[in-house]
LONURO-416579 format. One record per residue (C-alpha): residue in three letters; x, y, z. Coordinates in nm, 4 decimals. Layout:
BEGIN
+-----+----------+----------+----------+
|   r |        x |        y |        z |
+-----+----------+----------+----------+
| ALA |        X |        Y |        Z |
...
+-----+----------+----------+----------+
***
This chain:
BEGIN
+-----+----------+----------+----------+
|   r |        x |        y |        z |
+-----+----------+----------+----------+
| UNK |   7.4738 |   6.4609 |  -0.7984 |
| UNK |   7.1724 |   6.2202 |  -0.7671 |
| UNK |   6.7962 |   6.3678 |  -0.7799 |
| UNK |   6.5734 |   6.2534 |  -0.4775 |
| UNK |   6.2208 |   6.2471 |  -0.6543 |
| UNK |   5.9283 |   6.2217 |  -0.4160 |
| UNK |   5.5875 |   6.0786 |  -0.5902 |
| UNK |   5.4737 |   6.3932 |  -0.4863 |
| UNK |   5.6235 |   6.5654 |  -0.7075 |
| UNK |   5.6100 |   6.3571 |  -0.9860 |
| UNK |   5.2149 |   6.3491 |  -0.9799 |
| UNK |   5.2319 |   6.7004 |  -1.0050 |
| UNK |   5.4337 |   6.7843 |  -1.3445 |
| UNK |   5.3045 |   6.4529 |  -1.5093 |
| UNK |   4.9553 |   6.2979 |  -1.5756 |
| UNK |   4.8785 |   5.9480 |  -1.6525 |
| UNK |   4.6415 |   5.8015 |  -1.8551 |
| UNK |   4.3684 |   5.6624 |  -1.6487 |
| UNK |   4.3325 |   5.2733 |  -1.7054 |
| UNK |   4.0117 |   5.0256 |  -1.6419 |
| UNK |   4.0894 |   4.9237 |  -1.2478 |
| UNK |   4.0556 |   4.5451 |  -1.3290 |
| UNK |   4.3750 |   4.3365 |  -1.2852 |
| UNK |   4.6334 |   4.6540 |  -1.4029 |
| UNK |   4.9404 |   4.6354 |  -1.1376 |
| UNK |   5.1112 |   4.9827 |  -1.1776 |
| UNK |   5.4989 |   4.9208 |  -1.1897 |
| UNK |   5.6865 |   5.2382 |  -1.3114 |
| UNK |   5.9824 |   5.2129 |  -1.4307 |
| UNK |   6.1741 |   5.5646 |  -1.3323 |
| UNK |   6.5407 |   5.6377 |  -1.5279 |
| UNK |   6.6850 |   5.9715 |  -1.3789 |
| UNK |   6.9992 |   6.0755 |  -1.4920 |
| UNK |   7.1654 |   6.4693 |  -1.4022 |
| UNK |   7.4495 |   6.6776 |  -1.4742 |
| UNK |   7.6890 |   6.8447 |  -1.2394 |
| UNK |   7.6768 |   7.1413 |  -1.4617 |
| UNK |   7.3989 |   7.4055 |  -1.4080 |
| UNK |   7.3748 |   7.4272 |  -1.8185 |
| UNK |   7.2719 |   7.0463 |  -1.8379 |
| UNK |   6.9309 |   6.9145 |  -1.9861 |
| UNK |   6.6459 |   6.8374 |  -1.7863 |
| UNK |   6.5413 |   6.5611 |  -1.5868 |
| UNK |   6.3910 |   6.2835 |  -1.8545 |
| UNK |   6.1840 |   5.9894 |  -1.7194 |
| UNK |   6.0885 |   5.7060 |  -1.8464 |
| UNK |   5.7450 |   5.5714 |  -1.7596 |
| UNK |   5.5496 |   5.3005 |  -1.8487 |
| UNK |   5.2827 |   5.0613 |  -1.7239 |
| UNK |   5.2965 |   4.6397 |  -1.7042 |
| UNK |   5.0309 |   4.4275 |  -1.8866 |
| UNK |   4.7582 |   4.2956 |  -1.7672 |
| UNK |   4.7434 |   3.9379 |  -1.6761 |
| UNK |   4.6224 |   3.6618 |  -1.9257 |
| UNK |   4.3610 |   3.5236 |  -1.8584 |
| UNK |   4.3476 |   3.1473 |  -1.8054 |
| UNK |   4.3017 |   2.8892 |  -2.0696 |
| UNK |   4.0611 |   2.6195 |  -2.0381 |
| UNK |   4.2316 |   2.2779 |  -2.0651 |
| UNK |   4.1933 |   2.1093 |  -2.3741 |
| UNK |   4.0573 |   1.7953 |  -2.1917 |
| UNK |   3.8454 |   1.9205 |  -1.9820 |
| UNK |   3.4736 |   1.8563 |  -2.0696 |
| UNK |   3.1162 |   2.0362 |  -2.0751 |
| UNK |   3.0878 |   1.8446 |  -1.6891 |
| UNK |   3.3963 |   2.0211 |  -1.5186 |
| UNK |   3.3780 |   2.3275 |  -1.3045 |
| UNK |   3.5831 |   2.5426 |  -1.1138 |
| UNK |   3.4961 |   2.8555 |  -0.8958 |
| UNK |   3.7756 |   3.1112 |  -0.9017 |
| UNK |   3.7771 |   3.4182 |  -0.6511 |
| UNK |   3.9076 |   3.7247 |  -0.7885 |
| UNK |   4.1069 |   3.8226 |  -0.4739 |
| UNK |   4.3536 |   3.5648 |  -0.4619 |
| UNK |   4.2840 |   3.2934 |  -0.7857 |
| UNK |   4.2011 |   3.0780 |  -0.4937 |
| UNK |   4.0389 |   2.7157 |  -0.6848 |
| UNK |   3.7041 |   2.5398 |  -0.5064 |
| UNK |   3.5646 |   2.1976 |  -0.6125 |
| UNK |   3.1676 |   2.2252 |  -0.5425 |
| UNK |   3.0336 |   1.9761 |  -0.3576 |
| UNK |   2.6601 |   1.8956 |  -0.4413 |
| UNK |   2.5032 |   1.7061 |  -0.1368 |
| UNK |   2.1843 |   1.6272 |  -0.0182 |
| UNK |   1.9865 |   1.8427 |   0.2905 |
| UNK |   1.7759 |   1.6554 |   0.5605 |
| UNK |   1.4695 |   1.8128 |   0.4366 |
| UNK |   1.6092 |   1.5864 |   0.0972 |
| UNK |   1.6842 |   1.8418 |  -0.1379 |
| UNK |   2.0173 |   1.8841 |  -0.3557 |
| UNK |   2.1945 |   2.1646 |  -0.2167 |
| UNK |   2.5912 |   2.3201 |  -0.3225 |
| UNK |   2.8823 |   2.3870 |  -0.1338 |
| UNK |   3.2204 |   2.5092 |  -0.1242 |
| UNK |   3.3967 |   2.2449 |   0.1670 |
| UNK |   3.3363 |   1.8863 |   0.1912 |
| UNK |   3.0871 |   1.6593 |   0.3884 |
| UNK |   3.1874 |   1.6190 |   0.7058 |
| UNK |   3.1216 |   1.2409 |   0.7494 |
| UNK |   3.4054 |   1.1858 |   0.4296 |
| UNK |   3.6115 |   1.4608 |   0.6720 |
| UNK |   3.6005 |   1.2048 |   0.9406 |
| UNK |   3.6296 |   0.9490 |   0.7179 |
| UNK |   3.9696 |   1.0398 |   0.6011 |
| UNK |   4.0602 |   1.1316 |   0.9510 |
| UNK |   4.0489 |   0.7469 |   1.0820 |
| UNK |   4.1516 |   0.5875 |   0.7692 |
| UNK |   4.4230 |   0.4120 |   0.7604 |
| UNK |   4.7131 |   0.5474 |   0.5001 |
| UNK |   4.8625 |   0.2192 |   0.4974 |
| UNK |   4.8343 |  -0.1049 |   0.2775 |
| UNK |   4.8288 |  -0.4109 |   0.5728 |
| UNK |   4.7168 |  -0.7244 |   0.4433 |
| UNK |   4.4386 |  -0.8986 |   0.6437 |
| UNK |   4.5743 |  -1.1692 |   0.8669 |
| UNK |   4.4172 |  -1.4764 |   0.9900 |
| UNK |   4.3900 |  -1.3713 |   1.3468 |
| UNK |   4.2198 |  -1.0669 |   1.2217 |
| UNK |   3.9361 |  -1.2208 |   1.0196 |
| UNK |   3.7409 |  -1.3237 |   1.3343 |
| UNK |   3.7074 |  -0.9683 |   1.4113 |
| UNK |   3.6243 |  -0.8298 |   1.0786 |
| UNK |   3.3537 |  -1.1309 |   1.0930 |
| UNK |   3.2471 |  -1.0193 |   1.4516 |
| UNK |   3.2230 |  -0.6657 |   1.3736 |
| UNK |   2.9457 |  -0.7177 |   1.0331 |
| UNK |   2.7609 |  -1.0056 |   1.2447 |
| UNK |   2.5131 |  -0.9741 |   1.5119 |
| UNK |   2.5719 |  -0.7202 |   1.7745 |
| UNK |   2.6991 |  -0.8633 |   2.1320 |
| UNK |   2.5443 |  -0.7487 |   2.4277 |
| UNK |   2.6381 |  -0.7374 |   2.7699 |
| UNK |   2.6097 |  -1.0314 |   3.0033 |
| UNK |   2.3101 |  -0.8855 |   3.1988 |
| UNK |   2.0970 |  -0.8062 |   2.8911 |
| UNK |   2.1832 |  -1.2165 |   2.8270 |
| UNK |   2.0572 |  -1.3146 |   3.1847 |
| UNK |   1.7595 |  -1.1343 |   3.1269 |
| UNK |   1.6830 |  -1.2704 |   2.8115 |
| UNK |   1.7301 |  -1.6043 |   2.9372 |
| UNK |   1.5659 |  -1.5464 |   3.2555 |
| UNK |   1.2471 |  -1.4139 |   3.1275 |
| UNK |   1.2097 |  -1.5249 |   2.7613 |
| UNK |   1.4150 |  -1.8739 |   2.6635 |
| UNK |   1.2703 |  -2.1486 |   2.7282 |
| UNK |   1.4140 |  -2.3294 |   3.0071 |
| UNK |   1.5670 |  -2.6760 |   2.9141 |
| UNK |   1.2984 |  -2.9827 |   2.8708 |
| UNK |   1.2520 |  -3.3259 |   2.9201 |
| UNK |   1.4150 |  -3.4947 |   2.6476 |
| UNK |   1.1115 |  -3.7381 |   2.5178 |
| UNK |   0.9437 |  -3.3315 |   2.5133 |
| UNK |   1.1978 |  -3.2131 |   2.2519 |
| UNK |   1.1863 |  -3.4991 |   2.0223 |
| UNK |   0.7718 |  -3.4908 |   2.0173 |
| UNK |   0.8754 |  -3.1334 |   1.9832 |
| UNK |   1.0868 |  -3.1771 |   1.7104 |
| UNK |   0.8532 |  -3.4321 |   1.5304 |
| UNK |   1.0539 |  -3.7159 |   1.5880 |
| UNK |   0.7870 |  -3.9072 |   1.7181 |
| UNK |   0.4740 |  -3.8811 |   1.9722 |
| UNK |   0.5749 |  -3.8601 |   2.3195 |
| UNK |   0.5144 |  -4.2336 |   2.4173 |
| UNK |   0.7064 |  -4.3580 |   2.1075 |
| UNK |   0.9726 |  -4.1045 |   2.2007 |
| UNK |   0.9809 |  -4.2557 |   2.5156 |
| UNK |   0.9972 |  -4.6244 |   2.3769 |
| UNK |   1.3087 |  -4.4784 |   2.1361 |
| UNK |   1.4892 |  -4.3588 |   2.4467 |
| UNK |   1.4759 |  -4.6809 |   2.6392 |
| UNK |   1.6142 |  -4.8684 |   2.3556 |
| UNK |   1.8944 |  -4.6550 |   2.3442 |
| UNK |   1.8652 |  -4.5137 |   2.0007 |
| UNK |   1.9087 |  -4.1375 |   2.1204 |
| UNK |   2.2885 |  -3.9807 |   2.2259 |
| UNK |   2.3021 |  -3.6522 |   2.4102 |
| UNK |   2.6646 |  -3.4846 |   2.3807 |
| UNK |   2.7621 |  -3.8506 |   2.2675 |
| UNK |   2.6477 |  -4.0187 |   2.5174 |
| UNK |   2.4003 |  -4.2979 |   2.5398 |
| UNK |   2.0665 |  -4.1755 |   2.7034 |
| UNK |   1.7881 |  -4.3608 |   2.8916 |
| UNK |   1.6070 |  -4.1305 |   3.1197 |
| UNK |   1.3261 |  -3.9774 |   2.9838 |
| UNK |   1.3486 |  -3.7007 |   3.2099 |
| UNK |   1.6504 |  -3.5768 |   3.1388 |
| UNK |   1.6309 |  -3.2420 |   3.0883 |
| UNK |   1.8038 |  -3.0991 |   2.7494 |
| UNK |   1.8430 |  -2.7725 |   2.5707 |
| UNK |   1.8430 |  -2.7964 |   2.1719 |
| UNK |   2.0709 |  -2.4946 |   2.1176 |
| UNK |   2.3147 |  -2.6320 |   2.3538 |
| UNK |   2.2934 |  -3.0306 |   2.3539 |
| UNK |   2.3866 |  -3.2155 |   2.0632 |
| UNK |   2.0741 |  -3.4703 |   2.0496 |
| UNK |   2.1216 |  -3.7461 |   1.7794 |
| UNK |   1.8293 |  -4.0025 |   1.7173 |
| UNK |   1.9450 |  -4.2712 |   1.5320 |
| UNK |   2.2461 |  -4.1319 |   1.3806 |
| UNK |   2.0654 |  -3.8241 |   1.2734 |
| UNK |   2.0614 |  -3.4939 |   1.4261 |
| UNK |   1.8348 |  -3.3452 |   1.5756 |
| UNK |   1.8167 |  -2.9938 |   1.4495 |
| UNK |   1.8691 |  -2.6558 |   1.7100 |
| UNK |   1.5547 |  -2.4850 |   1.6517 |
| UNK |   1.2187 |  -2.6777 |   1.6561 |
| UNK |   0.9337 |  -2.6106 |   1.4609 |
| UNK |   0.7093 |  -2.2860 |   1.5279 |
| UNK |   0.4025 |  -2.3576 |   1.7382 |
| UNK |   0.0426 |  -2.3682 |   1.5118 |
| UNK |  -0.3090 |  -2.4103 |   1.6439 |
| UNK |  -0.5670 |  -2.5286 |   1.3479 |
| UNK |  -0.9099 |  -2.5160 |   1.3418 |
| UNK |  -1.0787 |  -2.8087 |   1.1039 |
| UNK |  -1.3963 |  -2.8444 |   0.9757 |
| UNK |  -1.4029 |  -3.2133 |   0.9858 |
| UNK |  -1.5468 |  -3.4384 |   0.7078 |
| UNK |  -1.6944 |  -3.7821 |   0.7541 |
| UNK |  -1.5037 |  -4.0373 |   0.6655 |
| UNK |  -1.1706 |  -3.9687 |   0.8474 |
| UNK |  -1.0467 |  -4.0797 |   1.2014 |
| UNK |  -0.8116 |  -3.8561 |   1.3888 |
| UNK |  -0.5197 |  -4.1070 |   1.4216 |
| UNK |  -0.2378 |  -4.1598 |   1.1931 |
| UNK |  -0.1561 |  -4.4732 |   1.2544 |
| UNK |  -0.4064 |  -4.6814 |   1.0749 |
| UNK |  -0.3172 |  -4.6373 |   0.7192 |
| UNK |  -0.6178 |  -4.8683 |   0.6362 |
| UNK |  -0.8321 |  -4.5232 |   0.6951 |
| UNK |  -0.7821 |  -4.1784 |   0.5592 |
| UNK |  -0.6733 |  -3.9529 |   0.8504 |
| UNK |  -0.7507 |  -3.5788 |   0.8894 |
| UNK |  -0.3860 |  -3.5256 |   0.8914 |
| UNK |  -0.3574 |  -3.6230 |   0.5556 |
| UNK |  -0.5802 |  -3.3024 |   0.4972 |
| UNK |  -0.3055 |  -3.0457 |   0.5864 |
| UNK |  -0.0163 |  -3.1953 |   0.3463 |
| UNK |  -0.0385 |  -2.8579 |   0.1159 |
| UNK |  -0.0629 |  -2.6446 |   0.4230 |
| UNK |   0.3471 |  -2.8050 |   0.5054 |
| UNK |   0.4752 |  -2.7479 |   0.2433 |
| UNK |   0.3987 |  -2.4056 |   0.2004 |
| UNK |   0.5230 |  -2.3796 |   0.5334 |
| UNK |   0.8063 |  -2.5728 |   0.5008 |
| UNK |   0.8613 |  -2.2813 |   0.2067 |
| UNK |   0.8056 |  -2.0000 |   0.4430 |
| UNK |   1.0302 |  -2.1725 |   0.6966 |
| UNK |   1.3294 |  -2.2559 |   0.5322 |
| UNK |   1.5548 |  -2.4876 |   0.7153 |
| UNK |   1.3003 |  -2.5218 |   0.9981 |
| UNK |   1.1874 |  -2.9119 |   1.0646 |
| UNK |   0.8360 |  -2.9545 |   0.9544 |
| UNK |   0.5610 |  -2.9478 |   1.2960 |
| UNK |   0.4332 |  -3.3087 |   1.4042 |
| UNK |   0.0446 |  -3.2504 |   1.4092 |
| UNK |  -0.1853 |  -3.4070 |   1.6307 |
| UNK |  -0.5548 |  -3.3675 |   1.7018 |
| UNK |  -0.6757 |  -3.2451 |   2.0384 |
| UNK |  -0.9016 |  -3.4981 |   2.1162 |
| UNK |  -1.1037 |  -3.7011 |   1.8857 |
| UNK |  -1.4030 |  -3.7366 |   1.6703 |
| UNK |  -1.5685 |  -4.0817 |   1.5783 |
| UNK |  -1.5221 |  -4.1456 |   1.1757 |
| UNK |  -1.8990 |  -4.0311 |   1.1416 |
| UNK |  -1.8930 |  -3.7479 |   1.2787 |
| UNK |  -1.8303 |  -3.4024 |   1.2000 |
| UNK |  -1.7558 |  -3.0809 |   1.2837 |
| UNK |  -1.5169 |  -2.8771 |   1.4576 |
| UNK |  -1.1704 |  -3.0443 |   1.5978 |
| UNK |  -0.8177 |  -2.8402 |   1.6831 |
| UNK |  -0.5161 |  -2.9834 |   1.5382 |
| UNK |  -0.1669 |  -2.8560 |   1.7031 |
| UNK |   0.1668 |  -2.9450 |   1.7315 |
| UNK |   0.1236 |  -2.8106 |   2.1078 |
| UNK |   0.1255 |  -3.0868 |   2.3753 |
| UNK |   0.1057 |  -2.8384 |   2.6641 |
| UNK |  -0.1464 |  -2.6830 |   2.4682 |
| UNK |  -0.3588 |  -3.0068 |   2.4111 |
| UNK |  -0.3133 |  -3.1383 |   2.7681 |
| UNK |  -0.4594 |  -2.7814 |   2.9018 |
| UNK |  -0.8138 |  -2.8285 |   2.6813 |
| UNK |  -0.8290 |  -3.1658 |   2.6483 |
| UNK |  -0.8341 |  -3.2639 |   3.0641 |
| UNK |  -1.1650 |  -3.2886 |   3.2620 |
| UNK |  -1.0191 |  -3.0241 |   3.4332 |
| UNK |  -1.0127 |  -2.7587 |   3.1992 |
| UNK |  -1.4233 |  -2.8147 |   3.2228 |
| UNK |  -1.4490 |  -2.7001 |   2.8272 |
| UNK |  -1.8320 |  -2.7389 |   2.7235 |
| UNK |  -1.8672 |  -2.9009 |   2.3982 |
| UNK |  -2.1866 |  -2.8383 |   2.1520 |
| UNK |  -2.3291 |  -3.0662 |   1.9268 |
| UNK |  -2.6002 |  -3.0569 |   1.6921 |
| UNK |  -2.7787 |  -3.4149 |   1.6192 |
| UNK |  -2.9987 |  -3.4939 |   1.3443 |
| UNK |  -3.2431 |  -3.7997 |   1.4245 |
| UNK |  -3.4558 |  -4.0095 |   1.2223 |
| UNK |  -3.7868 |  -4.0248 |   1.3705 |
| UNK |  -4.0452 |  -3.7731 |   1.5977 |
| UNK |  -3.9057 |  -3.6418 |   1.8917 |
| UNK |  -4.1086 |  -3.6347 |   2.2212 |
| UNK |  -4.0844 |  -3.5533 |   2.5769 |
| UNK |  -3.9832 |  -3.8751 |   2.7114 |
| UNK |  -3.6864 |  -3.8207 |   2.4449 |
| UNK |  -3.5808 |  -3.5166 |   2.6264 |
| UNK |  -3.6340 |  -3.5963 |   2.9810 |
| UNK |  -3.4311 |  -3.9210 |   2.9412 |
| UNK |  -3.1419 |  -3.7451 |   2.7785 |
| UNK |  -3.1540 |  -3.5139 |   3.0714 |
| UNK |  -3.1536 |  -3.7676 |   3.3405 |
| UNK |  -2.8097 |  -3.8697 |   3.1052 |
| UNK |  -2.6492 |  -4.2239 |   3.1150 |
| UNK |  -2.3626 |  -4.4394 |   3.2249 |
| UNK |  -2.0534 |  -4.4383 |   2.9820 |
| UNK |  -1.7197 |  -4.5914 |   3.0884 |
| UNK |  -1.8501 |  -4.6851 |   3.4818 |
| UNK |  -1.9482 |  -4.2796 |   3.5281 |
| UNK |  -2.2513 |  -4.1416 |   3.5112 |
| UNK |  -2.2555 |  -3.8421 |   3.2827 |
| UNK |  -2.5502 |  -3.6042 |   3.2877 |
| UNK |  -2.5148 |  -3.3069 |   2.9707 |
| UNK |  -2.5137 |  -2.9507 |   3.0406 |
| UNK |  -2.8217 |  -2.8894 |   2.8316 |
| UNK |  -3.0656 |  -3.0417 |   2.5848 |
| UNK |  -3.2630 |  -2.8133 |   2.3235 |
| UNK |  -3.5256 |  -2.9355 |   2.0525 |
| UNK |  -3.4189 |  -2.6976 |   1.7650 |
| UNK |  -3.6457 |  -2.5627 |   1.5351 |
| UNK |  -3.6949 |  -2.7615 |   1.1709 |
| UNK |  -3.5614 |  -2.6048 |   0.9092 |
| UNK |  -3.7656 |  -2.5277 |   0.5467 |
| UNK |  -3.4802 |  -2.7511 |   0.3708 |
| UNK |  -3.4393 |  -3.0356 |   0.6093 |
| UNK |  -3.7636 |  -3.2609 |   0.7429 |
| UNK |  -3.5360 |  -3.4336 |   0.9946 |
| UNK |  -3.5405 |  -3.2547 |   1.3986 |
| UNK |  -3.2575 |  -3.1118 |   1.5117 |
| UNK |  -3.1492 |  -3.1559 |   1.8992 |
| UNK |  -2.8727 |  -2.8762 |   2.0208 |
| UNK |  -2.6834 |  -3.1145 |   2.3001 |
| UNK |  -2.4009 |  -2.9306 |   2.5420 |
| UNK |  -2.1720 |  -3.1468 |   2.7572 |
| UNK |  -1.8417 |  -3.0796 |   2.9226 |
| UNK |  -1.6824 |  -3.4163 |   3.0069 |
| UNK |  -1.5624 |  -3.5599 |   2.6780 |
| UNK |  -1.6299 |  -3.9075 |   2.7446 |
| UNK |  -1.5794 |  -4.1722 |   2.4292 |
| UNK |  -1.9210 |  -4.1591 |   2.2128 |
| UNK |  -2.0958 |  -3.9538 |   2.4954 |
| UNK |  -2.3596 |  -3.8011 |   2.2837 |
| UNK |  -2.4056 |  -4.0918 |   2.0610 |
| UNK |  -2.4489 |  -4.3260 |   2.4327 |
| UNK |  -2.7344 |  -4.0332 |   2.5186 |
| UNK |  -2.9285 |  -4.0250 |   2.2189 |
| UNK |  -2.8704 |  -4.4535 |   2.2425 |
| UNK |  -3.0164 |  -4.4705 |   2.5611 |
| UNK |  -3.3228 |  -4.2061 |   2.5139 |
| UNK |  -3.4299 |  -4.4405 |   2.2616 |
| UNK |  -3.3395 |  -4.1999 |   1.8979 |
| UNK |  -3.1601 |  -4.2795 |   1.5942 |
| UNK |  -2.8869 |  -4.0613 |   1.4913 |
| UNK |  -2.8730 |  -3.9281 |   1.1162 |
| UNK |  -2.5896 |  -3.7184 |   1.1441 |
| UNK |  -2.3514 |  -3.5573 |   1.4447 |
| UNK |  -2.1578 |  -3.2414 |   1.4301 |
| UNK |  -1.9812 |  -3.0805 |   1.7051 |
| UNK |  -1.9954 |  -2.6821 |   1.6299 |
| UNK |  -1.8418 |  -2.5375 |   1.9366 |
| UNK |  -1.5246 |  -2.5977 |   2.1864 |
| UNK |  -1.5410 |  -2.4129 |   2.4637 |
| UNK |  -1.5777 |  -2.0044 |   2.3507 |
| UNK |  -1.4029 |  -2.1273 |   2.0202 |
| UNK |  -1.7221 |  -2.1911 |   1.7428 |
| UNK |  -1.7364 |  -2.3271 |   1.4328 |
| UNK |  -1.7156 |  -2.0572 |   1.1714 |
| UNK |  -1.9698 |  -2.0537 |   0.8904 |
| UNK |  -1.7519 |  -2.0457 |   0.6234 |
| UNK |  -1.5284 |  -2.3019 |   0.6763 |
| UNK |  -1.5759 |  -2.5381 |   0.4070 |
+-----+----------+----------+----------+
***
């Protein structure tokens, strides 16, 4: 006959030895074995208890840097991840960023080689950003510049000045978009039309605007075209090329003066590479008032003053000045000082005034243009 044992039972005629509750896994082993005779032995069981697990061995090459987390429920293995927070500190975790999540997500498990008709797109994508066509409209509605006579963009572009520009264009030295061009007024845009001047091109983007204010010496006229006489442009060759450093690739500006000073005369003069500029504060109709301070040889009287007042004829048109002030002398300089204001701008005005009042000019500096002065400091 077979023995039905209940644990029951067992628990009650036998007693274990307790064991630590760490990682033992009880697994007994019963062996039960009867007699069909009454006079047979008793039950005998045979009991015993598995070992506990080994624990695991580090690998031999695994160094002082690796680490491993290893939950006692289920000798489940997590890689730390050591990231850092917004607020910029380092921070650990158990799962993985979620940007290298996504990142995994959309890559692409495959090997494709790069074809040809592909490379414009991998160029398009790392290049500027496109926008929409309305965001271009507006741009170019409100903040290109419109397209410009053509003799405009090459004194633009320091080809030339606008008359010799001009003269270049009749004699058929300039192409636009390979053909031959002869109007003046043709209206072009640099970053479209492909303007060549004498075999060269003309470059897309023109030279930044600049507005200079020079403290002019005697000595120097304000053309360049005599090369007899020192000009004032030849004053500003260090100030190009350390723009032509800041500006690489960028044509160098054409300067001009707005308006002019006589060689003996000093004083304050803008130089720009800004026709619209130039026209705007050098035409009677701007009505810019222009200070000068003469130095005359000589006493200064009454008469002096009242005859500069009354003002004289220069160039067929009587011009009267604005205002005529005897200065006070100063402790360093015997000579009198006249302050002398006058808004037209005619050729040698001030030096026709003081001519006809009967008084000798020492020296002649204009200090002021307009609401623009003369700093003090400007060597």
């Amino acid at each position: 006959m077979t023995a039905s044992l209940s644990w029951s039972s067992l628990s009650k005629s036998f007693r274990f030895p307790r064991r630590p509750a760490r990682s033992l896994s009880l697994a007994p082993r019963i062996a039960c074995s009867s007699s069909p005779s009454p006079s047979s032995p008793p039950l005998q069981f045979d009991i015993s208890f598995a070992p506990p697990k080994p624990k695991p061995k580090p690998r031999p090459d695994s160094g002082s840097g690796d680490c491993s987390f290893i939950s006692g429920a289920g000798q489940q293995l997590f890689i730390p991840w050591i990231l850092r927070g917004e607020d910029g500190q380092l921070k650990l975790q158990s799962h993985p960023p979620a940007r290298l999540i996504h990142a995994l997500a959309h890559a692409d498990t495959g090997e494709k080689r790069a074809k040809k008709k592909d490379k414009p797109k991998a160029a398009a994508a790392g290049g500027e950003p496109k926008y929409s066509k309305a965001a271009r409209r507006f741009y170019n509605d409100n903040f290109r510049d419109p397209p410009q006579r053509l003799s405009k963009v090459l004194a633009a572009a320091g080809v030339a000045s606008r008359r010799s520009s001009e003269e270049l264009i009749f004699e058929g030295k300039v192409t636009v978009n390979g053909s031959v061009c002869k109007t003046p007024q043709t209206r072009v845009d640099p970053m479209k039309d492909a303007i060549y001047v004498n075999g060269n091109r003309l470059p897309k983007k023109l030279p930044p605007k600049v507005y200079l204010a020079l403290n002019k010496p005697k000595g120097y006229i304000c053309s360049a075209g005599e090369k007899e006489s020192k000009s004032v442009l030849e004053l500003f060759d260090d100030y190009l090329k350390i723009l032509g450093k800041r500006n690489p690739g960028l044509p160098k500006p054409r300067l001009f003066t707005v308006g002019r000073l006589d060689v003996a005369t000093s004083g304050l003069i803008i130089v720009t590479n800004d026709g619209d500029f130039s026209q705007k504060i050098s035409h009677p109709s701007a009505n810019l008032s222009k200070e000068y301070i003469a130095a005359v040889d000589g006493e200064v009287h009454k008469r002096h003053l009242i005859a500069l007042s009354q003002g004289t004829v220069v160039d067929g048109t009587h011009c009267i000045p604005d205002s005529v002030e005897l200065l006070p002398r100063q402790p360093d300089n015997s000579r009198h000082r006249l302050r002398i204001v006058v808004h037209e701008g005619r050729n040698h005005e001030v030096r026709e005034l003081m001519k006809n009042a009967g008084l000798q000019i020492y020296s002649l500096k204009r200090v002021r243009i307009g609401g623009f002065r003369l700093p003090a400091d400007l060597g």
